[in-house]
C-alpha positions, -999 to +999 in steps of 0.1 A: +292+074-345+285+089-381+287+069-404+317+076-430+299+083-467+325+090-498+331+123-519+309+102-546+279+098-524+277+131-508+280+147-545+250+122-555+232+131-520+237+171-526+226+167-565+197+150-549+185+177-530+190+202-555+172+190-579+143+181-553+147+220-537+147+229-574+117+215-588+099+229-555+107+262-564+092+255-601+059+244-589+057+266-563+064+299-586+037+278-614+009+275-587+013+309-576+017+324-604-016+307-618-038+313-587-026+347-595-038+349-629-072+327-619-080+356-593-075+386-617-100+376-640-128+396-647-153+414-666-141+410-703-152+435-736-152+422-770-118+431-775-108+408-748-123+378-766-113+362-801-122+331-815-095+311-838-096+280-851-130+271-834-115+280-794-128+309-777-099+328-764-106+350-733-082+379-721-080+389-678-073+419-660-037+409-659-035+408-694-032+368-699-055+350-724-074+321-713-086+292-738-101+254-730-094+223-750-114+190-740-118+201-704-082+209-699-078+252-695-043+267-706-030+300-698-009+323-720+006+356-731+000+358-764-030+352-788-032+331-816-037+362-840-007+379-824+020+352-839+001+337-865+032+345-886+061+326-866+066+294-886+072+261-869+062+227-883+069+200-857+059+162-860+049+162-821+024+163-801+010+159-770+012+122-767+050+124-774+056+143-743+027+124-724+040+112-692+078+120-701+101+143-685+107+174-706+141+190-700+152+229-706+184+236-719+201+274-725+188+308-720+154+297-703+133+325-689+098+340-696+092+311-726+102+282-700+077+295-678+051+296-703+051+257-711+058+247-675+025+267-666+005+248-696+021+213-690+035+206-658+011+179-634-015+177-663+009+161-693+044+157-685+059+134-661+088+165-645+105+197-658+138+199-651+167+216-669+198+196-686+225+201-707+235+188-746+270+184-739+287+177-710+318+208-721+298+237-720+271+227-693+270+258-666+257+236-639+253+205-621+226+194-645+221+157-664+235+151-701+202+149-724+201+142-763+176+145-790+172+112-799+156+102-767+149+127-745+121+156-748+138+191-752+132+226-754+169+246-763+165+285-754+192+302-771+186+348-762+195+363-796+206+400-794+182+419-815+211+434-836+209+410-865+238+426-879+262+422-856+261+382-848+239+374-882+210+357-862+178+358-866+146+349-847+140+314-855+121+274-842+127+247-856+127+211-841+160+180-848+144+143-836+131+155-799+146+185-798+128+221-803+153+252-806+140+286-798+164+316-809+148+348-802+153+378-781+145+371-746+117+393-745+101+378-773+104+337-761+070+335-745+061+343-786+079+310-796+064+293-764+029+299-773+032+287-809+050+257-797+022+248-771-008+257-801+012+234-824+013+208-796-023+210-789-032+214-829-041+248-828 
């Protein structure tokens, strides 16, 4: 005989395996995506290689730029140079998300990707995506806040700042970081989030 399980546990036992499935699918399309990268790198020029800020950053076939800090190697889209001018001033770093889940909220895409490659299995505990408020969450995900939970809130801007008055824009509220940009231009705001995390 089965045994009888109510609508409560079989919503908690399906969440469950989404969120296991889920993260699966994250690490699997991080690894691959990074053994990827790792195998197209090649012969670089002198235009493939900048130094800022004392780091020696190296640029692959594939176009991704390749830079070591204490032993630990990160891979990214963008250089330093490249968006030097996006301002962000942000109190954390590293040891704040140390060991801690970090959730996604919004928009997420190509600038998701980009931290999850740089800090999942190495710095933070799991990735997983959330919502702020419980009304406008599009999916079976948990309720986060600032206060006491790592976030990253990906809001896609149009690029038609006359239309909806927004602009391109980071800033971080407690442990919170809010990313408005055009989706093409996230991985922008990802990369100077991850160099101000790592002091760059």
């Amino acid at each position: 005989m089965r045994k009888i399980i109510s609508k409560e546990e079989k919503d908690k036992k399906t969440r469950r395996n989404q969120l296991i499935i889920g993260g699966i699918l994250i690490l699997i399309m991080i690894f691959g995506y990074g053994a990827i990268s790792l195998n197209n790198k090649g012969d670089t020029t002198e235009e493939d290689r900048i130094k800022y800020n004392g780091i020696d950053f190296i640029k692959d076939n594939s176009g991704y730029w390749y830079f070591e800090i204490q032993g630990q190697q990160f891979i990214i889209i963008n250089n330093p140079e490249n968006i030097s001018k996006i301002n962000f001033l942000s109190i954390l770093n590293l040891n704040d998300y140390s060991n801690k889940p970090l959730y996604f909220v919004g928009d997420i895409g190509e600038g998701s990707s980009e931290i999850s490659r740089n800090l999942i299995d190495r710095f933070v505990l799991r990735i997983q995506q959330a919502c702020l408020d419980e009304k406008e969450c599009k999916g079976n995900f948990p309720i986060k806040n600032c206060s006491s939970d790592n976030i990253i809130i990906f809001k896609e801007i149009s690029g038609n700042e006359t239309e909806d008055n927004e602009t391109e824009t980071m800033y971080q509220e407690e442990n919170c970081v809010f990313i408005f940009a055009q989706y093409e231009n996230q991985s922008k705001y990802a990369d100077k989030f991850l160099f101000n995390l790592l002091g760059i």
